[in-house]
N, C-alpha and C positions, 0 to 999 in steps of 0.2 A: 741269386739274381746278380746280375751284371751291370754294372751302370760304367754308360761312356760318353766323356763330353769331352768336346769339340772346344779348343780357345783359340778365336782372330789374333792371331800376333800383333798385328796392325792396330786392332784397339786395345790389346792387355800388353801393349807392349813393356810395361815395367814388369809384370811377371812371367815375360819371355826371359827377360835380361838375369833375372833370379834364377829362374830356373837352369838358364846357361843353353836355352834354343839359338845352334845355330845354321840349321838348314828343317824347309820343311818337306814332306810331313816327318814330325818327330812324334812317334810312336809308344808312350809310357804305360807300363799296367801296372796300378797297384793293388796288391792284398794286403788286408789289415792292416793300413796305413803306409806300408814301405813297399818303394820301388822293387819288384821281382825282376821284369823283362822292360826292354826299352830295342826299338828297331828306327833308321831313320831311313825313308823311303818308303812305299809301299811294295810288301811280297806278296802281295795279293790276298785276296779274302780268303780263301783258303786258312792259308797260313794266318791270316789275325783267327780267325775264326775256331780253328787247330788251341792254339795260344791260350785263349781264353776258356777253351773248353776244360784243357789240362788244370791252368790257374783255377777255376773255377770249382772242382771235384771237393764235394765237403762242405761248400757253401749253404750254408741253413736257409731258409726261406724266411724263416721271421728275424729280427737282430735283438738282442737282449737290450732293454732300457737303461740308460747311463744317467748319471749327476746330472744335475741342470745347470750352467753356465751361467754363473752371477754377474757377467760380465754380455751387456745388453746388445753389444755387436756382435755374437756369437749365438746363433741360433738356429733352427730349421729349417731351410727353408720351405714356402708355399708350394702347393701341389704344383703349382702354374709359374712359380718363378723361377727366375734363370738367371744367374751370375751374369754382369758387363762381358761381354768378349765371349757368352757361349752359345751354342746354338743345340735344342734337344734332338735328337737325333736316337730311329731304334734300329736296332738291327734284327 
């Protein structure tokens, strides 16, 4: 499975300025926690599409259960909820 969100620079602008956005669209995939590919512009769906398929090979369908974060701002979030700044979006 693939998950892709979408952040308004406009409202997450402090974690534009972190991340070091500075033209949009800026195009990041990450696997297993680290940035592999990043494009800024659109090459068209095709090629996202192409990208993620490659990224994606070996991806398991279920994800193994991890520790639980004793630290109460760190957690799951709801089927339904969605970070400030993102919008759900499927491809």
């Amino acid at each position: 499975m693939v998950y892709v969100g979408k952040i308004d620079i406009e409202q997450a602008r402090e974690l534009a300025v972190a991340q070091g956005v500075s033209s949009i669209p800026d195009v990041r995939i990450y696997k297993d926690g680290q940035r592999v590919d990043q494009f800024l512009g659109f090459p068209g769906e095709d090629a996202v599409l192409e990208k993620i398929s490659i990224l994606s090979r070996g991806i398991t369908a279920e994800i193994p259960a991890t520790a639980q974060s004793t630290d109460s701002s760190v957690r799951p979030l709801d089927k339904n909820e969605m970070p400030k700044g993102m919008q759900k979006r499927g491809l």
